[in-house]
ZAMARGU-4260 file (C-alpha; in steps of 0.2 Angstrom, whole numbers, plus 5000, padded with zeros to 4 digits):
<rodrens>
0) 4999/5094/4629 | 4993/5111/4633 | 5005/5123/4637 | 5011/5127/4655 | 5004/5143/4661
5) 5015/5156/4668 | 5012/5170/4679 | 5021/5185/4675 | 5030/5195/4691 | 5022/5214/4694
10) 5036/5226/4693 | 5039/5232/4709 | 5033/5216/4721 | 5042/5203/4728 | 5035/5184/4731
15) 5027/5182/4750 | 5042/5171/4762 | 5038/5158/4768 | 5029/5159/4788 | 5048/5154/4798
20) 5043/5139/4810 | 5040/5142/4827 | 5057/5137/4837 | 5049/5124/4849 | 5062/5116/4859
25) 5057/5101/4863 | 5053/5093/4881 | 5063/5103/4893 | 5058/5106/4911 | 5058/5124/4918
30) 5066/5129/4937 | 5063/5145/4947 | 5068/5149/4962 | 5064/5164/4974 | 5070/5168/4992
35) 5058/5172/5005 | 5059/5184/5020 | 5074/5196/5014 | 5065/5212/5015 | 5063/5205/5034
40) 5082/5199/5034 | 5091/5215/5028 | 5078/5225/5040 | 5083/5217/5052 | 5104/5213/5050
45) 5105/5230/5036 | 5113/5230/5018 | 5129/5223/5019 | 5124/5205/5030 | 5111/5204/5015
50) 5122/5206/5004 | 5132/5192/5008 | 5120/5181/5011 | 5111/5184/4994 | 5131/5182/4987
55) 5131/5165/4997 | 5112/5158/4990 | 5120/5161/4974 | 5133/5149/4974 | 5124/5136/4986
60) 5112/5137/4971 | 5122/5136/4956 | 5134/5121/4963 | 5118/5111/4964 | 5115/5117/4945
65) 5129/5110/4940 | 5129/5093/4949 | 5113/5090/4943 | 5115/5095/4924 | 5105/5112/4924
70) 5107/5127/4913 | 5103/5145/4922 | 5095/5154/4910 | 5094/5169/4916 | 5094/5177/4936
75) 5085/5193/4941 | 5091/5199/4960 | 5089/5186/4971 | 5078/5173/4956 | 5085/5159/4947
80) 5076/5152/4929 | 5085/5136/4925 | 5083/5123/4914 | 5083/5104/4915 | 5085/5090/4902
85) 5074/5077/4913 | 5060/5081/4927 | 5070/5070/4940 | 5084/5084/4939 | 5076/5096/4941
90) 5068/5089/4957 | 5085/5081/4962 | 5091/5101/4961 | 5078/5108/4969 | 5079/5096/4986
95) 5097/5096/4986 | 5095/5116/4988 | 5085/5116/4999 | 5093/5104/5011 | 5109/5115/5008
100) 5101/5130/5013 | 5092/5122/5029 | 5109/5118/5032 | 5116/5134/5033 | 5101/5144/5041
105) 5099/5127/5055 | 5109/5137/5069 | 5101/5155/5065 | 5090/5163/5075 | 5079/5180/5072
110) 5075/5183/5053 | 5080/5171/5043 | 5079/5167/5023 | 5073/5153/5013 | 5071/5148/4997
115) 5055/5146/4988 | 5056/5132/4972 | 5041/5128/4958 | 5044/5117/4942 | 5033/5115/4925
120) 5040/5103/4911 | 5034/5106/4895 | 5036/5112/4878 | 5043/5130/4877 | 5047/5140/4863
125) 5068/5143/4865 | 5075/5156/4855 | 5094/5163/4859 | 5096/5152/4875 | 5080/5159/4881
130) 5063/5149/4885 | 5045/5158/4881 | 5028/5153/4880 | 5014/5148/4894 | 5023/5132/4902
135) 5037/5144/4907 | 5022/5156/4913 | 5017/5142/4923 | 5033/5137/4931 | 5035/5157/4939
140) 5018/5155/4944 | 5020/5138/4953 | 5037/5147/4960 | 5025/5161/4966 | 5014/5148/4975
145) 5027/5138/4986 | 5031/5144/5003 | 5048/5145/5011 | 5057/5129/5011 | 5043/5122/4998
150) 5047/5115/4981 | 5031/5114/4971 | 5028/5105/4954 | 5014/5104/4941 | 5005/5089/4935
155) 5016/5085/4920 | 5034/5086/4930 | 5026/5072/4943 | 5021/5061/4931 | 5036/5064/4920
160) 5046/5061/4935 | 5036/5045/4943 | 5040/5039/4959 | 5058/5040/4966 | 5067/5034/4980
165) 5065/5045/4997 | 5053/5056/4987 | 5033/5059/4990 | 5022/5069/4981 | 5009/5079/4992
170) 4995/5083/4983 | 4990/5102/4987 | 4977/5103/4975 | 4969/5114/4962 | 4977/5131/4963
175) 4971/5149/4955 | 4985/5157/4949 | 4988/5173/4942 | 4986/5174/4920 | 4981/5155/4919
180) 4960/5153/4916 | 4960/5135/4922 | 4964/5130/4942 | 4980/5118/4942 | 4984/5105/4950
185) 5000/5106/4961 | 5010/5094/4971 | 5024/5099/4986 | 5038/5086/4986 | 5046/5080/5001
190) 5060/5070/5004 | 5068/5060/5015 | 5075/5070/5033 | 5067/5086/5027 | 5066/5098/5039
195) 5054/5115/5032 | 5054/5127/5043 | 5041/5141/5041 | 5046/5157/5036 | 5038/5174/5036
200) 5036/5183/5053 | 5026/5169/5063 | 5012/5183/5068 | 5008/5185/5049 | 5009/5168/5047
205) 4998/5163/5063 | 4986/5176/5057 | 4983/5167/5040 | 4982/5151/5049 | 4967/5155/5058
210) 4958/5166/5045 | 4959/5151/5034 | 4955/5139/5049 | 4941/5153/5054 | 4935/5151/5035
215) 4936/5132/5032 | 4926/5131/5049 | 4912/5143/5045 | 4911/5132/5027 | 4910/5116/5038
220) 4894/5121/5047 | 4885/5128/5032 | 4888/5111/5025 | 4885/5102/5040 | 4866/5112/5042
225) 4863/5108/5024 | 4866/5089/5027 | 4853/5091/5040 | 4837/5097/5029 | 4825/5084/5027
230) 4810/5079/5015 | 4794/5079/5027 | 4785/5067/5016 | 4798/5058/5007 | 4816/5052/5016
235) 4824/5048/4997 | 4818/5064/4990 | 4832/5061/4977 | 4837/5079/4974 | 4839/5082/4990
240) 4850/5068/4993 | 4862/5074/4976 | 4863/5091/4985 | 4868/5084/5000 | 4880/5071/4989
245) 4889/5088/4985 | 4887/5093/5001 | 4897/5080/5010 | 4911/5077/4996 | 4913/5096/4997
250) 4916/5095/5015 | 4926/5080/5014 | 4938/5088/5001 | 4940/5104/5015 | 4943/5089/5029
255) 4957/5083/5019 | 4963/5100/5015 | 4964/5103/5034 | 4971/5086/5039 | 4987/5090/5026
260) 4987/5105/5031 | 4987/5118/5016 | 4978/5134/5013 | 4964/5136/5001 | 4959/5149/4990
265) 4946/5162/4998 | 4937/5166/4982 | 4937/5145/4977 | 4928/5139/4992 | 4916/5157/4991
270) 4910/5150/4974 | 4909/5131/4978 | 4899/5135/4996 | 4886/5149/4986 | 4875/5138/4981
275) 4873/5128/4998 | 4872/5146/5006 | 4859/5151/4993 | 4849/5135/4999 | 4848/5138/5017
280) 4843/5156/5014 | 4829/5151/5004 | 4822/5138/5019 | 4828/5149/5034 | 4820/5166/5027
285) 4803/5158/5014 | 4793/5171/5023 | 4803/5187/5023 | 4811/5187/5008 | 4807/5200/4994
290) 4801/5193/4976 | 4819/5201/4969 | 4830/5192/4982 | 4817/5175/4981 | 4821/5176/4960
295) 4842/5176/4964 | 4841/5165/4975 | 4828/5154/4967 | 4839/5155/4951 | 4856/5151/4957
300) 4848/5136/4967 | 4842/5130/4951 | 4857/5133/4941 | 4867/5120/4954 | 4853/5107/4960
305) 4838/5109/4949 | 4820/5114/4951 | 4812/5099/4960 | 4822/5106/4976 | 4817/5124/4975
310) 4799/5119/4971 | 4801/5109/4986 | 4808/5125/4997 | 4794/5131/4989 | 4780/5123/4995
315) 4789/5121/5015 | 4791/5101/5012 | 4811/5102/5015 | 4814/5108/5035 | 4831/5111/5042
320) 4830/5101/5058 | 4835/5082/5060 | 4825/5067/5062 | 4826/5059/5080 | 4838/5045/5082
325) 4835/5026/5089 | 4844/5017/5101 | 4854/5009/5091 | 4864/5012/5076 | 4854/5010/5059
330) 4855/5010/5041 | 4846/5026/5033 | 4836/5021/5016 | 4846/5027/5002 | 4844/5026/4984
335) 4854/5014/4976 | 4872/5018/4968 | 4864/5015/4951 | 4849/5026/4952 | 4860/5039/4955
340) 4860/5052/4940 | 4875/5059/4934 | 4881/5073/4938 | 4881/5072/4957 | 4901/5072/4958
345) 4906/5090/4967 | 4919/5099/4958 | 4933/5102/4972 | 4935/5082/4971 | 4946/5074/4957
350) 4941/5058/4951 | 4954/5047/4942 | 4951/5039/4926 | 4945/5020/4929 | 4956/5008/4924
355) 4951/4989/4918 | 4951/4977/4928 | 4964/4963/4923 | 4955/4945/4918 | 4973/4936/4923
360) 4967/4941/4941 | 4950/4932/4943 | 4956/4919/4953 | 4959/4935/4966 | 4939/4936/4971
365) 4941/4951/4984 | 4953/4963/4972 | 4943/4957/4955 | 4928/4960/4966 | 4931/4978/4973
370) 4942/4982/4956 | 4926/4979/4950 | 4915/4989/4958 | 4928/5004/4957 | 4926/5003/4937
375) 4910/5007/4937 | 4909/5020/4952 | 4921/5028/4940 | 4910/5028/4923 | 4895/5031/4932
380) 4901/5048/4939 | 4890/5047/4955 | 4897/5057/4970 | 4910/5047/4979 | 4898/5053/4997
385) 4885/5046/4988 | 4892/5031/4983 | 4901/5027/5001 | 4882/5031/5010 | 4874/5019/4997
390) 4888/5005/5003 | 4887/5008/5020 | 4868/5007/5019 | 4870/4991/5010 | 4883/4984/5022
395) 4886/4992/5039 | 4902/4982/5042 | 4911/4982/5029 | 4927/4992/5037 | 4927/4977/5051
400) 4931/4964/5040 | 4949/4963/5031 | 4949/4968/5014 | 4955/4949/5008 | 4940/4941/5016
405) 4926/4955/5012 | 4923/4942/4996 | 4917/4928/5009 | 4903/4937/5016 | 4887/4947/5011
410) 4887/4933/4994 | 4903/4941/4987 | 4898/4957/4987 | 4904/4964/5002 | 4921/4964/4995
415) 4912/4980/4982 | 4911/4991/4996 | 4932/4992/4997 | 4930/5001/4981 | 4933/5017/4993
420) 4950/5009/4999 | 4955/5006/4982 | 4950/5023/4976 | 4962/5029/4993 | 4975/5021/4988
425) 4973/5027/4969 | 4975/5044/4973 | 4991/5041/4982 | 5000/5030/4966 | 4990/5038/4951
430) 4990/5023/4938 | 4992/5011/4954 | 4975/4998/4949 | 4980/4999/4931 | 4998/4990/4935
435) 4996/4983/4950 | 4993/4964/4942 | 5004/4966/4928 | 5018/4971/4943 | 5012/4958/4954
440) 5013/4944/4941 | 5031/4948/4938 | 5036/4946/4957 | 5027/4928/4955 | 5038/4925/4940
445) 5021/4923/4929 | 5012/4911/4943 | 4994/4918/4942 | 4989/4905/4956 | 4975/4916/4966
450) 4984/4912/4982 | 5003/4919/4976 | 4993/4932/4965 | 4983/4938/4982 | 4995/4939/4994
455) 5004/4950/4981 | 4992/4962/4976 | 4988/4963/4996 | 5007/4967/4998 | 5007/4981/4985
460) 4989/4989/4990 | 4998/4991/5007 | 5013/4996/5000 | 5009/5010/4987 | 4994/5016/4998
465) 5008/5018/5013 | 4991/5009/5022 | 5002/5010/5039 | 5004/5028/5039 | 4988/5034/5029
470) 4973/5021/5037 | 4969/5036/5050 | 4967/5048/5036 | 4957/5034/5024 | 4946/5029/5040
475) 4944/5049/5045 | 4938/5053/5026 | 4925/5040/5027 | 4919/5045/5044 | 4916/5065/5038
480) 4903/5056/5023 | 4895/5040/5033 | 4893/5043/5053 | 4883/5048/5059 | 4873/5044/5043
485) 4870/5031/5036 | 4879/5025/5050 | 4891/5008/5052 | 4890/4992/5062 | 4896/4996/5080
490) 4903/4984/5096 | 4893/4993/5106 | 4883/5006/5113 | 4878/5015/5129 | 4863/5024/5131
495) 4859/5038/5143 | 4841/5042/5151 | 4837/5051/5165 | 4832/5036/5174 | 4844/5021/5166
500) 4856/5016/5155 | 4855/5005/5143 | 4870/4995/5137 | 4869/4986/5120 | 4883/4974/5114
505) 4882/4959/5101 | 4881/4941/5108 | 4888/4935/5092 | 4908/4934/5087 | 4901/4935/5068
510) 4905/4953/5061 | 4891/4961/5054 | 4879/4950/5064 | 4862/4962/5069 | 4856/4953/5082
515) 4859/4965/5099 | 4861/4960/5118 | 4852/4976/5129 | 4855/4979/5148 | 4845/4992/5157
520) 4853/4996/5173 | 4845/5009/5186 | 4855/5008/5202 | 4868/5022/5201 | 4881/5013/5207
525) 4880/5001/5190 | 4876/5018/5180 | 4892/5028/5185 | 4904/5015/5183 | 4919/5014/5170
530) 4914/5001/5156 | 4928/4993/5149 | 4925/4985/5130 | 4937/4973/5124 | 4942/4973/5105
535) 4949/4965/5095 | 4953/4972/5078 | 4957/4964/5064 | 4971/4970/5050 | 4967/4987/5042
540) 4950/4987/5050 | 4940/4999/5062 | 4928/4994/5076 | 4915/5006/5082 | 4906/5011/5098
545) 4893/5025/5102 | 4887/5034/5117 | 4870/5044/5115 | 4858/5053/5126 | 4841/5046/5126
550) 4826/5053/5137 | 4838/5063/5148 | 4834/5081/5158 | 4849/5083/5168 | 4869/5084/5158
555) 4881/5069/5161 | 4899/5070/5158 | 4906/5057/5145 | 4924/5051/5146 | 4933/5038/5137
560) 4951/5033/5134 | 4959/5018/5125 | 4973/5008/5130 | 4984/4993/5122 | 4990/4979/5133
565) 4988/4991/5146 | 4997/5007/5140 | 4988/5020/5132 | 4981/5023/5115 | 4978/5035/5100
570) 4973/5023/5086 | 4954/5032/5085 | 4944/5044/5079 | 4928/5050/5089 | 4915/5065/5082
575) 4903/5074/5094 | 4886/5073/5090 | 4874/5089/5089 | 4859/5079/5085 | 4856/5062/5082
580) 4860/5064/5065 | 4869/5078/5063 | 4890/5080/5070 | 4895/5096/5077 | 4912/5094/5072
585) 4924/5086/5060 | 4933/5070/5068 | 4946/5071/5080 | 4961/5062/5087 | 4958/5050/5101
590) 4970/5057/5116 | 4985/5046/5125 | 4975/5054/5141 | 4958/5050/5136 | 4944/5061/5132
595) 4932/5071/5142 | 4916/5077/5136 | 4905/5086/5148 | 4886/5093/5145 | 4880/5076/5138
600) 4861/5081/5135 | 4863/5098/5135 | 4879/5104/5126 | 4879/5088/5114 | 4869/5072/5109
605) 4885/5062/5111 | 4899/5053/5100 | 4904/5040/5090 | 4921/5032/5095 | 4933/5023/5078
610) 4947/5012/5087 | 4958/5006/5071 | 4972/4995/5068 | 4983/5000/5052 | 4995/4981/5055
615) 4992/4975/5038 | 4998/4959/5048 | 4992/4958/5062 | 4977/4957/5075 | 4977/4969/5088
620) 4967/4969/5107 | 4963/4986/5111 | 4953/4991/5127 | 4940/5005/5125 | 4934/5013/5144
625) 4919/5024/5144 | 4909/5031/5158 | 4896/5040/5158 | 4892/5050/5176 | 4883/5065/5183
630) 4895/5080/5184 | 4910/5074/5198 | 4925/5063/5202 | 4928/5048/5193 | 4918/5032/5197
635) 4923/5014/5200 | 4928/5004/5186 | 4917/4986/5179 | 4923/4976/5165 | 4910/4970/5152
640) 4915/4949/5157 | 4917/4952/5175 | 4906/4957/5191 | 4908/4978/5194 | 4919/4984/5207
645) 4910/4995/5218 | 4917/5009/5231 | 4918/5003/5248
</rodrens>
């Protein structure tokens, strides 16, 4: 054997120490809170009323610490940093903080503090009691973000946490925030008998609302003039049609962002709307641009849509005005969901990963079906606008017939389409479609018979996408993408000429049936009256109605107002169209006191009207009025089944 080798030791040097480990913690999840407005509140009261309110936040604050099993790591003025053992603490802590404050502030008047909360669960480093590393980083920043009265928490403390009774996750979306390269994902929690009260004075915060409002709006109709360019000699220029994809999924994502009613980031929407900008600068200005500006234009338009659509620009085959509308309501050409390329998805939207769909649930035609469907719309990675257009094409009905029978019709594969109420109620129970069988077989004890297994998987579709609460805001997210384009099957229609009106209904009681019933009436006194529509909407479904300007010289007003056995309504949606394809603004409300739309013909083209019933269970009779005058009192009231009254 050959002898062992031995290195002698230098005089004077010492072997190298090992590298000491890095002290990770563990999983632990990170608490800071901030007060707001007490700059304003000691202005306002002076030093020594501060003082004692800043003495009493700290002990509402640190009694909550303790009944919930958090450790203050360390305060700086009026800030806490605390940590937790489990995410559902920390929230715990955080809600019961704030409802202690709101408490104690309820009867104040004048300047008053509150208490803004934000949460990160992670892996920090701990060293001497202290946490350190990015994930704490995080948690300040996400503290920075909330607004008085607001607890905010990062992507891994809600799904740490999951679903807990009383407690909704609002998802505020991606955020910039300050040190962190990447936009993250925040979500406010509320809770049950919350009562947040704004804080800041209400002129700085009523200014804020309407720049962002004033920003979001100017974004909309940029958007909204894009989505009304067209190919002169082909309809399904598909370039143009991925652009305008983007287009409407990025206005969609700013709908929603109004409808919940959060800000957005200035400099995030300047960058996502750029290249939609760039675009219309390029057709409005061809002829007056300089070769330097053409070229930055020219290459920014490339860099987000390609250079089929700038050639096009080029060459003046893409025009910025609308096609003239029909009569009636029709399904635009588009291309099919699977021609679409990848790559049309916008970037503000957040797509889910798919789940698979569960075999043990075949028997279930209309979930297997539209489960179905969603898997693939998921791996494909089209644009959710244009996959709901390419559906709506297909099948202009589909959101008037009940999810559990859409498998009955259209061969099966209408029940596809309700890939979009699936995806709805997806990204309101992240993980939902991927446990929804495996739950619903449990409930049923293991029965997979299709008609136990259905009516449980109905139950929880309702259930975990809170379908009575958040139908409206599913049904007003599709109309933003599909109305007036591609359009959807409507009740009924009134047509406005200068010499007629033309009412259209459908003599059928089959949904989806295309076969129309036309009136032309020319006396006035059939013209002016007040139409009365009768329907009857089915569970979780919408029924549509339009009223459009045809050859007309002279404005009409347009009113209309929904009731339900008599009293009145707001279960609808109606947009104003500029053109006959184009909307001039995004969905509204219906009003309990009806709605009145002068300059028909001259100020607007007309509207599109969405009455909706969000019963899971039941049928509901609503009564739709609409009349269409020239400018003057109110006319005489007729009833589609009946004989019109007439003034004496």
């Amino acid at each position: 054997m050959e002898p062992e080798a031995r290195r002698e030791k230098s005089p004077g040097t010492a072997e190298a120490a090992p590298a000491a480990p890095v002290p990770y913690s563990g999983t632990v999840t990170i608490l800071f809170s901030d007060i707001r407005g007490f700059t304003e509140y000691t202005e306002q009261y002076g030093d020594e009323a501060a003082y004692g309110v800043l003495r009493e936040h700290d002990a509402i604050v640190r009694k909550q610490i303790e009944t919930f099993g958090g450790t203050v790591v360390k305060t700086q003025g009026d800030s806490f940093m605390v940590s937790f053992t489990t995410a559902r603490g920390s929230i715990l802590c955080a809600i019961a903080i704030q409802r202690a404050i709101g408490e104690r502030t309820q009867s104040e008047t004048g300047a008053r503090v509150a208490v803004g909360i934000g949460i990160n669960t992670g892996e920090p480093i701990e060293e001497g009691g202290d946490y350190f590393g990015s994930m704490v980083n995080l948690a300040a920043r996400i503290c920075a973000a909330a607004g008085p009265g607001e607890i905010f928490v990062s992507e891994p403390t809600r799904q740490v946490a999951g679903r807990m009774d009383g407690v909704e996750y609002v998802d505020r979306g991606l955020r910039d925030l300050k040190g962190f390269q990447e936009p993250q994902r925040l979500s406010e929690v509320r809770w049950a008998g919350a009562e947040r009260r704004a804080g800041g004075p209400p002129d700085a915060q009523d200014t804020e609302t309407r720049a962002n409002a004033d920003m979001v709006r100017e974004a909309i109709g940029a958007l909204t003039r894009v989505l009304a360019v067209t190919h002169l000699d082909d309809p399904t220029f598909r370039p143009l049609l991925e652009c305008q994809a983007k287009a409407t999924d990025l206005r969609l994502a700013l709908s929603r962002a109004v409808g919940e009613g959060y800000s957005l980031s200035a400099q995030r929407l300047t960058t996502a709307l750029r290249p939609f900008v760039d675009l219309l600068a390029l057709l409005a200005e061809r002829e007056s641009l300089e070769d330097r500006q053409w070229a930055e234009l020219e290459a920014a338009v490339v860099s987000a849509f390609g250079r089929p659509l700038v050639s096009a620009a080029a060459r003046g085959r893409l025009s910025a005005g609308a096609p003239a509308a029909g009569l009636a309501p029709a399904a635009a050409p588009l291309a099919t969901a699977a021609a679409a390329p990848a790559g049309a998805r916008a970037s503000l939207v957040q797509q889910p990963s798919a789940a698979p769909v569960d075999a043990r649930a075949a028997g279930v035609r209309w979930w297997t079906t539209a489960h179905r469907g969603w898997t693939e719309w998921k791996a494909s990675g089209i644009a959710s606008a244009h996959v709901l257009r390419t559906l709506l094409g297909k099948h202009p009905h589909l959101l008037s017939v009940p999810i559990r029978e859409s498998a009955d019709q259209g061969d099966g594969l209408l029940a596809a389409g309700y890939l979009v109420l699936l995806d709805h109620v997806e990204n309101l129970a992240p993980s939902f479609l991927a446990t929804a069988v495996e739950r619903a077989l449990d409930a049923a004890g293991g029965s997979a018979e299709p008609p136990v297994l259905g009516t449980l998987l109905y139950e929880a579709l309702v259930r975990e996408g809170r379908l009575p609460e958040t139908y409206a805001t599913f049904l007003r997210d599709v109309m933003v993408v599909a109305v007036p384009n591609p359009g959807v099957w409507a009740d009924a229609g009134v047509v406005e000429h200068e010499d007629a009106t033309v009412v259209i209904t459908r003599p059928s009681r089959t949904t989806g049936d295309p076969r129309e019933e036309v009136r032309r009436l020319t006396a006035e006194d059939d013209r002016s009256v007040e139409r009365l529509f009768t329907l009857t909407v089915q569970p979780l479904t919408t029924r549509f109605v339009y009223v459009k300007r045809g050859e007309l010289k002279s404005a009409r007003d347009l009113a209309f107002t929904l009731t339900r056995g008599g009293m009145p309504s707001d279960q609808g949606w109606y947009v104003i169209l500029r053109t006959g394809l184009v909307v001039s603004r995004e969905p509204r409300r219906l009003e309990l006191q009806g709605v009145t739309l002068p300059g028909l013909g001259r100020e607007h083209f007309g509207a599109w009207i969405a009455v909706f019933n969000p019963d899971p269970d039941r049928a509901a009779p609503y009564e739709l009025s609409v009349t269409v005058k020239p400018p003057g009192p109110p006319g005489p009231r007729a009833s589609l089944f009946g004989a019109p009254t007439r003034r004496a």
